[in-house]
C-alpha positions as CSV (number, residue, x, y, z in Angstrom):
1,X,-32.4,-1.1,3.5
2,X,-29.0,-2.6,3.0
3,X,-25.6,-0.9,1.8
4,X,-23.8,0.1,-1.2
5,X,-20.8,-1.1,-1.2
6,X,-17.8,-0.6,-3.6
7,X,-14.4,-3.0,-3.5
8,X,-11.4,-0.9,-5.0
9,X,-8.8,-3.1,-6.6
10,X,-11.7,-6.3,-7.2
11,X,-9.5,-8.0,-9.9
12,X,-6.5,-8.4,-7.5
13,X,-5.9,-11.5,-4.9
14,X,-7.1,-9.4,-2.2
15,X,-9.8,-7.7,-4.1
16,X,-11.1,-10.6,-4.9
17,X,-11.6,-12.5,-1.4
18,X,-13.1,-9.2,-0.2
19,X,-15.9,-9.9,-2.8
20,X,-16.0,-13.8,-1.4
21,X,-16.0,-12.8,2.4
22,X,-19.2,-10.3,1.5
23,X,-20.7,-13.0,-0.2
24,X,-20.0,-15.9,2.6
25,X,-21.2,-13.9,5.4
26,X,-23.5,-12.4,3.9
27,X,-22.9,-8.4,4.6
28,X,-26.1,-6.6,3.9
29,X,-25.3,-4.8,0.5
30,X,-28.6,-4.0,-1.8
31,X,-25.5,-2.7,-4.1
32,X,-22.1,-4.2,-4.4
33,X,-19.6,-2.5,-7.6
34,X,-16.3,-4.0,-8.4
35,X,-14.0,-1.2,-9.2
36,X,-10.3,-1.5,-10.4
37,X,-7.7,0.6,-13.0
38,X,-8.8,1.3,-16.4
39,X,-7.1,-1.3,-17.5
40,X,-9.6,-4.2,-16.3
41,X,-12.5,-2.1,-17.5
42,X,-14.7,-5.3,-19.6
43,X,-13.8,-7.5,-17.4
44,X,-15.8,-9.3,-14.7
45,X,-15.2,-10.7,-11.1
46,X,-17.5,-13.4,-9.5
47,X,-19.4,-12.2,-6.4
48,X,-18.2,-14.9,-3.7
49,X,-20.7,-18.6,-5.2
50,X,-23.6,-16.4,-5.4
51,X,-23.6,-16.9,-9.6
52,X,-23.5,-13.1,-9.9
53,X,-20.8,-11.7,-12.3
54,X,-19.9,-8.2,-11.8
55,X,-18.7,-6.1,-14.6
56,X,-15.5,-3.6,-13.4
57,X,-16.0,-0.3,-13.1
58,X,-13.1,2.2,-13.7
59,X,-11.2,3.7,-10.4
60,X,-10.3,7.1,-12.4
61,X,-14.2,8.2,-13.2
62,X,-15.7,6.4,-10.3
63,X,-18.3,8.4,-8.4
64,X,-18.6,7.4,-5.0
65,X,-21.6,9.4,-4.1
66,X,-24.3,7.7,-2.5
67,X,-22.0,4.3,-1.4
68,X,-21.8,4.0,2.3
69,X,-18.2,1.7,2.1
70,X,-15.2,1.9,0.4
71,X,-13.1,-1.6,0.7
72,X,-9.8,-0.6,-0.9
73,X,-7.3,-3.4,-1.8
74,X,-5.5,-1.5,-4.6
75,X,-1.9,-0.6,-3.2
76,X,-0.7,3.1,-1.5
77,X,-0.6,4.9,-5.2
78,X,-4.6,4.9,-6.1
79,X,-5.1,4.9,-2.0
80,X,-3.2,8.5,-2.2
81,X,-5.4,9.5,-4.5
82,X,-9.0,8.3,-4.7
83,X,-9.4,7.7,-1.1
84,X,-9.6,11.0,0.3
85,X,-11.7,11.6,-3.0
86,X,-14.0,8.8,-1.7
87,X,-14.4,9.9,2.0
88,X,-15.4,13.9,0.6
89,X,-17.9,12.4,-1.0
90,X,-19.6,11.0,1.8
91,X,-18.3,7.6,1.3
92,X,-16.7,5.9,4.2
93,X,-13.0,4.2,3.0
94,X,-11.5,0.8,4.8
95,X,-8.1,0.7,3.0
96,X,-5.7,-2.6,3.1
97,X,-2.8,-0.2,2.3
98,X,-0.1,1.2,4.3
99,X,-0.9,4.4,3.6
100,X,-2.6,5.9,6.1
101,X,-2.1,3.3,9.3
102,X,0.2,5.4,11.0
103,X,-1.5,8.9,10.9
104,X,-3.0,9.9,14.2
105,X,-6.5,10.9,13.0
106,X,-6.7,7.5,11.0
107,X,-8.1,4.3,13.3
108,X,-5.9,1.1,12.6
109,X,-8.4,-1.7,13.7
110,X,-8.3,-5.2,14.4
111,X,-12.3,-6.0,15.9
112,X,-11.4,-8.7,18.3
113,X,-8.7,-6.2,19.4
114,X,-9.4,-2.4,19.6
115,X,-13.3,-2.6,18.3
116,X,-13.4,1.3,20.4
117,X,-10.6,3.2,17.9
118,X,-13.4,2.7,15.3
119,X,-15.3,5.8,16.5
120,X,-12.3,8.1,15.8
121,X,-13.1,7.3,12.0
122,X,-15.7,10.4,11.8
123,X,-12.2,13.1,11.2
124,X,-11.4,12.1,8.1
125,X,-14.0,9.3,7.2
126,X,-10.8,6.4,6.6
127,X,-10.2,3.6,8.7
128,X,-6.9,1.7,8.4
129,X,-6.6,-2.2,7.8
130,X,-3.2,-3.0,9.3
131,X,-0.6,-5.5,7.6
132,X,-1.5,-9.0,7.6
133,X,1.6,-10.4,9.9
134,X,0.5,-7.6,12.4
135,X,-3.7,-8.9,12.0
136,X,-2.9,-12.5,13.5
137,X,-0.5,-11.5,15.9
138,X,-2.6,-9.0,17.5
139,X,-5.4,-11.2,17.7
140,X,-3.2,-13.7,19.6
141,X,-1.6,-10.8,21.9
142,X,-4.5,-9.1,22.9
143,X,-5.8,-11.9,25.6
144,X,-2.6,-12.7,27.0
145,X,-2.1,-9.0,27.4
146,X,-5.5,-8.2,28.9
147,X,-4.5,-11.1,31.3
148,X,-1.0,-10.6,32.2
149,X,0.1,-7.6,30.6
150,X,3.1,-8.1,27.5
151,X,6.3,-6.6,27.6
152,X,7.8,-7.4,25.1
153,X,7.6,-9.7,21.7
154,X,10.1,-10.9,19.6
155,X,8.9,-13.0,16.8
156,X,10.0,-14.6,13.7
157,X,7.7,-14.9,10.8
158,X,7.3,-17.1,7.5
159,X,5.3,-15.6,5.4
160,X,3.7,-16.5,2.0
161,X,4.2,-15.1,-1.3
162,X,0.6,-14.4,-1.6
163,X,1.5,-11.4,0.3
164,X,3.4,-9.9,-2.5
165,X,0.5,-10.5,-5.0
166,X,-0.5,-12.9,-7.8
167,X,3.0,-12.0,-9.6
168,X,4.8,-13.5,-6.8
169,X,2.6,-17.0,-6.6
170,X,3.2,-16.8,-10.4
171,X,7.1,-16.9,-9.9
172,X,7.0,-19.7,-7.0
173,X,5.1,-21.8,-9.1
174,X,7.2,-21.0,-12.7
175,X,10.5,-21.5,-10.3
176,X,9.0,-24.7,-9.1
177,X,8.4,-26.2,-12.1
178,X,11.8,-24.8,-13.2
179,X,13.9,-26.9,-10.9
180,X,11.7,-30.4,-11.9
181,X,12.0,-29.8,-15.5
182,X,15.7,-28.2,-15.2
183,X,15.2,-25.0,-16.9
184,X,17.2,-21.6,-15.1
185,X,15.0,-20.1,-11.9
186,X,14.9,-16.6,-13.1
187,X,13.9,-13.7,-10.0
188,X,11.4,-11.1,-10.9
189,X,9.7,-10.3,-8.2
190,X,11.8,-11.4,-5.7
191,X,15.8,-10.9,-5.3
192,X,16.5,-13.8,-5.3
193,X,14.8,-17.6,-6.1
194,X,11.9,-18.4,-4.3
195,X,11.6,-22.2,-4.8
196,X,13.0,-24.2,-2.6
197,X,14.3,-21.2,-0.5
198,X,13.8,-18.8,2.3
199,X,14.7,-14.8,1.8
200,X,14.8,-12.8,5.5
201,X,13.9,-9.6,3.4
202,X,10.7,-8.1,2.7
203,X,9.8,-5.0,1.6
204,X,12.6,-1.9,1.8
205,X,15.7,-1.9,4.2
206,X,15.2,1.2,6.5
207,X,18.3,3.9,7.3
208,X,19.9,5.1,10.7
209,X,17.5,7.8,10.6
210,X,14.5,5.9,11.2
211,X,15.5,4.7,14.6
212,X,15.3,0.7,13.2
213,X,18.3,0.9,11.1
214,X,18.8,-2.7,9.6
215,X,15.3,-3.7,9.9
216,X,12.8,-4.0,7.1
217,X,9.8,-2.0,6.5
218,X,7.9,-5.2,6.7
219,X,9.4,-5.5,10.3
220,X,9.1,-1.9,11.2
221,X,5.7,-2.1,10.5
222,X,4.9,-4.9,13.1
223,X,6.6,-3.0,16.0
224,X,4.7,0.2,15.4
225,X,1.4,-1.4,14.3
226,X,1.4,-3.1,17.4
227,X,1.7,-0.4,19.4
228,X,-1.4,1.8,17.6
229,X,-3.7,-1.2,18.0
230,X,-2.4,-3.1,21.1
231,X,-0.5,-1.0,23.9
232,X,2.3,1.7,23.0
233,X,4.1,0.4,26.1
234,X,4.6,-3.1,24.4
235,X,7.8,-3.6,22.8
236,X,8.0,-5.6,19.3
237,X,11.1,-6.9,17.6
238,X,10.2,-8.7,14.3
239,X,12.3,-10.9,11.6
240,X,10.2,-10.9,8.8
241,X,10.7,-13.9,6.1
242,X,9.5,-14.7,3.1
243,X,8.9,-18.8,2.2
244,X,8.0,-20.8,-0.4
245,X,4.6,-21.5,0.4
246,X,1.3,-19.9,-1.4
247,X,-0.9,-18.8,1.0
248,X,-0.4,-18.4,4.7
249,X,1.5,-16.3,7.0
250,X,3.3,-18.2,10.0
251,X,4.9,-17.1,13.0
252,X,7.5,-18.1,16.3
253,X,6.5,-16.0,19.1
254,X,8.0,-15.1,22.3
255,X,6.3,-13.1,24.7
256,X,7.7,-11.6,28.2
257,X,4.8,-10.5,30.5
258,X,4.4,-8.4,33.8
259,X,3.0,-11.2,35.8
260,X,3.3,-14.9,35.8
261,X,0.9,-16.9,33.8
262,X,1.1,-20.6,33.7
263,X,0.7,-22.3,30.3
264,X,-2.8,-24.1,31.7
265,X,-4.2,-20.8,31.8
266,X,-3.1,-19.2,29.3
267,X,-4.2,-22.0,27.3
268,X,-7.5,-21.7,28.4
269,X,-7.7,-17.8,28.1
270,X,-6.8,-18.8,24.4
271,X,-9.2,-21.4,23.5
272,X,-12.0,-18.6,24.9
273,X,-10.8,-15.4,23.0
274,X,-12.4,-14.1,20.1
275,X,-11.0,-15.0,16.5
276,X,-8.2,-17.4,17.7
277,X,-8.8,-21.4,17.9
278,X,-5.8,-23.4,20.0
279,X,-4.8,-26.8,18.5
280,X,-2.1,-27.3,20.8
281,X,-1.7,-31.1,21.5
282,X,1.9,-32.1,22.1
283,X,2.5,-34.9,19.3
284,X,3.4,-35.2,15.9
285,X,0.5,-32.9,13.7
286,X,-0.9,-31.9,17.1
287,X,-0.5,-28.2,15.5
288,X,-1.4,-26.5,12.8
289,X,0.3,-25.3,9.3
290,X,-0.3,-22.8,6.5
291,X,-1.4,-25.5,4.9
292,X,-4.3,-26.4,7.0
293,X,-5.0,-22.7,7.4
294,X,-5.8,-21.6,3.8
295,X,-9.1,-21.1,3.5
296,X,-10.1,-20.2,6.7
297,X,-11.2,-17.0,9.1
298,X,-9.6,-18.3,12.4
299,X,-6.2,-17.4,13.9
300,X,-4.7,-20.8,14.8
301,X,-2.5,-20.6,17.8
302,X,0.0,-23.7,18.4
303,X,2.8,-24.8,20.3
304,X,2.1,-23.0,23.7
305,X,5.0,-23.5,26.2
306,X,6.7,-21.6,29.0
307,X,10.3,-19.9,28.2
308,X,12.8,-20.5,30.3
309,X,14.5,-17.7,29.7
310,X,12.9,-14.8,30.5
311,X,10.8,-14.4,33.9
312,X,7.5,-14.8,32.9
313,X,7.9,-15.9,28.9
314,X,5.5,-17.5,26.9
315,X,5.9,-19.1,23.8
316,X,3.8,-20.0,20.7
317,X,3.1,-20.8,17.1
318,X,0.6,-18.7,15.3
319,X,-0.8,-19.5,11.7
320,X,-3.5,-17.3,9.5
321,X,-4.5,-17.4,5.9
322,X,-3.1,-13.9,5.3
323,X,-5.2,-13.2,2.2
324,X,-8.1,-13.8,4.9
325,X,-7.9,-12.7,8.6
326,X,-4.6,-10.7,7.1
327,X,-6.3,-8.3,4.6
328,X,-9.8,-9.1,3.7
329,X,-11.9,-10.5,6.1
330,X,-10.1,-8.0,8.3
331,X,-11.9,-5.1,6.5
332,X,-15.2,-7.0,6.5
333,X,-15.0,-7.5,9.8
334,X,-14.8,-3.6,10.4
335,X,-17.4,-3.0,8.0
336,X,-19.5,-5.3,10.5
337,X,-18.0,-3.6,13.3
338,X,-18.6,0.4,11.5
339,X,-22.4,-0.7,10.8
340,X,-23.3,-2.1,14.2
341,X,-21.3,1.1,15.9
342,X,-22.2,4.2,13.3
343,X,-24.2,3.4,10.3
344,X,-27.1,0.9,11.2
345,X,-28.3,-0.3,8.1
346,X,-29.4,-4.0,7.1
């Protein structure tokens, strides 16, 4: 006997490689329903290259009775008010948004990371997927700090426009073709031109209230998300920046630890964790770029040197695709993770 599954938000980019990842790795679903806003109601999503077309389902009447997983990708606004609607009904809710990652009684899970937090999901029946920039570097993180012990990060990262949806691929590919064909770049969803450009902003600018003033939500996020899912004790200062490539978060990382760790082993605690695969060879491509990463469930770590200077400082190049290992594989993998531990079915 397999699972019923419902994907919240199926029409969206996210949404969409959620019903993919299900498909490829064959999650053991007798039922899986694609369920968006009222407005996609006729439409039909593919289920992964399985042939099957399934017909959307509207969020607003949806009964979730008798579905074991919710796999929400549809933003904070329906999260607010259909998860909770979800999880009363017996239902058990993984949602992508930013909702919930921060209350107490919610688990914010990364599996190759904090695979325990899971059984805390049983308050309130929600389990948090954190944001994508915080998934890769976590999974990075967690080896070096199980080894040595982290500090503190501070890291720099480049992330895709995927992020911010299929309006924002839309406008780097319209501003593109704008600058070829010289026609005006006109910013929508951005504040300013995408193409052929790098903007240090994403998401809102926070007050003196919130203890980051100057720093973005985006940013803010990473420190504090980090801290739920790693170690509270590890320090994270972020620079969070938005580039002109499609899919594919990037980041710079520096990393001050407790002890000494020498780059040999730290390069072979690497190339054993879980989820991360080093391509670290010190010539020209010997690394790898969003490019190469698209596509793909590992977290690519590259670049691995000492710093000079800090004692103890690593550095290091990490790459995901962020539609992946950043959002949806993410809440497959706790769906795995929340059927081995708690529901056993399959």
């Amino acid at each position: 006997m397999g699972y019923r599954i419902a994907v919240v938000g199926a029409t969206g980019n996210v949404g969409r490689e959620m019903l993919n990842i299900l498909a490829e790795r064959q999650f053991p679903a007798d039922e899986v329903v694609a369920v968006a806003s009222s407005r996609s109601v006729g439409s039909e999503v593919d289920y992964g290259e399985t042939g099957r077309r399934l017909r959307i389902r509207a969020l607003e009447h949806f009964d979730f009775s008798g579905f074991d997983i919710a796999l929400f990708a549809a933003g904070s606004g329906p999260a607010r008010e259909h998860a909770p609607r979800a999880a009363a009904a017996g239902c058990v809710v993984i949602d992508n948004s930013s909702l919930f990652r921060m209350e107490p009684d919610v688990p914010l899970i990364v599996p190759e990371v904090n695979p325990e937090a899971i059984d805390g999901y049983v308050k309130r029946r929600i389990i948090a997927n954190p944001n994508c920039s915080t998934a890769q570097l976590v999974v990075a993180l967690k080896p070096l700090h199980d080894a040595a012990r982290i500090r503190r990060v501070v890291v720099a990262t480049y992330q895709s426009v995927s992020g911010a949806g299929k309006a924002a691929m839309d406008e780097l590919f319209e501003q593109t073709r704008a600058v070829f064909v010289g026609d005006p770049r006109e910013a929508k969803v951005f504040p300013k031109s995408i193409a052929f450009n790098l903007i240090p902003h994403i998401d809102q600018f926070m007050g003196p209230d919130s203890g980051y003033d100057g720093y973005t939500r985006e940013e803010w996020k990473m420190a504090v998300e980090t801290a739920k899912i790693l170690d509270p004790d590890v320090q994270v200062t972020a620079t969070c920046v938005r580039v002109p490539v499609f899919i594919g978060h990037s980041e710079a990382v520096s990393v001050e630890l407790e002890k000494p760790l020498s780059v040999a082993r730290a390069r072979e605690i690497l190339r054993e964790a879980p989820g991360v695969l080093l391509v670290d060879r010190r010539e020209p491509g010997g690394y790898v770029t969003p490019a190469e990463c698209a596509g793909e469930d590992a977290t690519f770590v590259s670049r691995l040197r000492r710093d000079p200077t800090v004692p103890n400082g690593l550095c290091f190049w990490v790459v995901a695709d962020n539609l992946r290992k950043g959002a949806a594989l993410n809440a497959v993998q706790i769906a795995e993770l929340l059927g081995r531990r708690h529901l056993r079915k399959g």
